[in-house]
N, C-alpha and C positions, 0 to 999 in steps of 0.2 A: 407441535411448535415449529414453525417455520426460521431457518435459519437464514441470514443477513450472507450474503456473498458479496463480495467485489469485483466487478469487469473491471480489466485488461488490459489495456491493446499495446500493439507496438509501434511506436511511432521512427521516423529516420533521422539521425540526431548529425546530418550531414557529411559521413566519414564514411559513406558505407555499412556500419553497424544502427544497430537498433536499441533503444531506449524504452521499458519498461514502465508503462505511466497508467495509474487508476485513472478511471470512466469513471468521475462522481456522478454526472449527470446520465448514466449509460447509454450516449447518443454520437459518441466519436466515431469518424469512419473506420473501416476494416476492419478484417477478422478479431473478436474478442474472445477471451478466455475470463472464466470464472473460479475464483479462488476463495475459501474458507478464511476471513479477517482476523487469523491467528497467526502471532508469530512464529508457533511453529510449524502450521501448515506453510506459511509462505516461505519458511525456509528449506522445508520440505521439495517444492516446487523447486528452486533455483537449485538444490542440490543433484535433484533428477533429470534437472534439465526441462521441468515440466511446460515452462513456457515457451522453452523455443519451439517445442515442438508442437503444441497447442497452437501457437500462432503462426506455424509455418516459415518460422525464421531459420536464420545459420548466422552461426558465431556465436559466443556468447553476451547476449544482451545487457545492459546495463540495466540492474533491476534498484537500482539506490532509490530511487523515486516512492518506488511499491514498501521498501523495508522500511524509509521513511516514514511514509503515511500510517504503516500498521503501528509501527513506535508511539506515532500520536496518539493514534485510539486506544491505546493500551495504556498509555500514559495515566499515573494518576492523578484526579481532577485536584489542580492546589489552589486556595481560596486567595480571595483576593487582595489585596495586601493592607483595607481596608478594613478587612475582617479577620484578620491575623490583626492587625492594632486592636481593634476589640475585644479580641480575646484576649493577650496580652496585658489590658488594663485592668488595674486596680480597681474594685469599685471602691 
């Protein structure tokens, strides 16, 4: 069974420092790194430092972007508030 990863890259967020943003489409320039779309793999990663060093940066990067996105996908899916009426009603 083939696992689902997510690229990387760091992008320059104009201050100097670097910004930690998923590649949905995995077509962004420069160096990418590939990470396991688990929460606790990705926080794994920023506690080791795993991306700056993956992506050949210095300082510590802003990774809010990356914790973000995995939050979504882990999220769980809540029905639509049309369908909670529906269930809700009396027949």
């Amino acid at each position: 069974m083939a696992v689902e990863l997510l690229r990387v890259v760091a992008v320059p967020n104009g201050n100097g420092d670097f910004a930690v943003i998923v590649d949905t489409g995995k077509s962004l320039p420069g160096r990418g790194a590939w990470v396991h779309p688990g929460p606790q793999c990705v926080q794994q990663a920023i506690r080791r430092r795993a991306f700056t060093k993956a992506l050949r940066i210095t300082g510590s990067p802003d990774t809010s972007a990356v914790v973000e996105h995995i939050e979504f996908l882990c999220a769980p899916e809540r029905p639509a508030t049309e369908q909670v009426a529906k269930n809700m009603s009396t027949p």
